[in-house]
Steps between C-alpha positions, in 0.01 A plus 500: 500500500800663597717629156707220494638445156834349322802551720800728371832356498846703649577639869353326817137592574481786745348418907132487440443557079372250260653533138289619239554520107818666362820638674471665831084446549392379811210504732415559859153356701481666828346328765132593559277246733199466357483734279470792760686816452572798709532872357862520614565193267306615177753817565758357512469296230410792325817696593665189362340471160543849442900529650616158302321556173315157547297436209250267606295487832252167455244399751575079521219283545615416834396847617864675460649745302811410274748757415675369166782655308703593776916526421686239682677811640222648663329219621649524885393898496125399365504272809697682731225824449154269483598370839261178425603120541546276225217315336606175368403457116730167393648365827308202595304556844197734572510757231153686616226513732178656266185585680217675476334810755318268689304634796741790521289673196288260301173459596471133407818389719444260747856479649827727516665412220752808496584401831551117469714574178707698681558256762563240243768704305670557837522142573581351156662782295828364562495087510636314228291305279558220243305751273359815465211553718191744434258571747112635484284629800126593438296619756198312381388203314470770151908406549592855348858368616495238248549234747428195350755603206799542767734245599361634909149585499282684771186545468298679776126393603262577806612208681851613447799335218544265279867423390581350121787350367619453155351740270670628194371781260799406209503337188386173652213624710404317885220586690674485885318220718359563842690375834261656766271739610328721735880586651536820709815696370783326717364131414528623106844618587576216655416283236636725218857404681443133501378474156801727360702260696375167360575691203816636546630090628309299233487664191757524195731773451325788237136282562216721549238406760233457239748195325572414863154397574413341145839305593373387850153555522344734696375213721851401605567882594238484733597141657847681582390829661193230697229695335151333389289554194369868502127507561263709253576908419249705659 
């Protein structure tokens, strides 16, 4: 979880910070798709800890690093020297894209899951959403991407992927229901969009996808995007 805690009171917010606890706190998630990072970046973040006297650098479960306790005076230099995008932590939309190595390294990956996260946080990074959205890709069915537990699930198998909808790892737990299988990579793109925008037209402002469907029923999501019952999981 990103290090989201009581907001201070005072001076606007600085471009890009999220207030933390006490006077002049804030913190900064840089952008990082999937979870991939280059050596350039881990310098420069680095350079940045090290130049702004940052006091806490904290790996988020959504595969990101956190830089909290930043001065509300430096916070345009921090991002002005990492050079990274902005990684939403409490605007509603897509806040991350989580995956696992997939067939680019593990040897149990069935499909590119580095890849087809990628694709997916270019598509989606930037739509608004009635909610925050998380979302999981796992190159096989051992779902290492926690797929089932993310509002958008992938999960990759031998006859290609299987898109979920309207999981939620929180205090009220959802396993995310299936709405098809066996898709090649642009048919599970394809069907990421329409689901996000059944979403994004039906559902209540602040609802999560996992209250969403409880609300409407999974069944009546797939009635509106034409999709029948899933068959079994291989």
């Amino acid at each position: 979880m990103s290090p989201i805690t009581k907001k201070n009171s005072g001076p606007p917010v600085p471009s890009g910070a999220i207030p933390q606890r006490g006077a002049d706190s804030y913190a900064i998630v840089p952008r990082l798709p999937s979870g991939v990072i280059t050596a350039d970046q881990l310098e420069a973040l680095a350079r940045a800890i090290r130049t702004y006297e940052i006091p806490i650098a904290k790996l988020t479960s959504g595969q990101r690093i956190a830089l909290v306790g930043i001065k509300a005076g430096d916070v345009p230099g921090v991002w002005a020297d990492l050079g990274m995008g902005e990684g939403r932590a409490v605007k509603h939309g897509v806040h991350y894209v989580q995956a696992c190595p997939g067939t680019a390294a593990c040897g149990y990956g069935q499909q590119d899951s580095l890849g087809l996260g990628a694709w997916l946080e270019e598509l989606f990074s930037g739509l608004d959403l009635p909610a925050k959205v998380k979302v999981g890709v796992s190159g096989c069915p051992m779902c290492c991407g926690e797929s089932y537990v993310r509002d958008i699930g992938l999960v990759g198998r031998k006859n290609g992927w299987t898109v979920v909808f309207g999981g939620n790892a929180g205090g009220r737990p959802r396993m995310g229901d299936e709405l098809a299988a066996g898709l090649d990579a642009d048919q599970a793109l394809e069907l990421v969009g329409r689901v996000l925008e059944h979403y994004r037209e039906q559902a209540k402002k602040c609802q999560r996808t996992a209250r969403f469907v409880e609300a409407r029923g999974i069944a009546s999501v797939r009635a509106a995007l034409g999709l029948a019952e899933p068959g079994v999981r291989d």
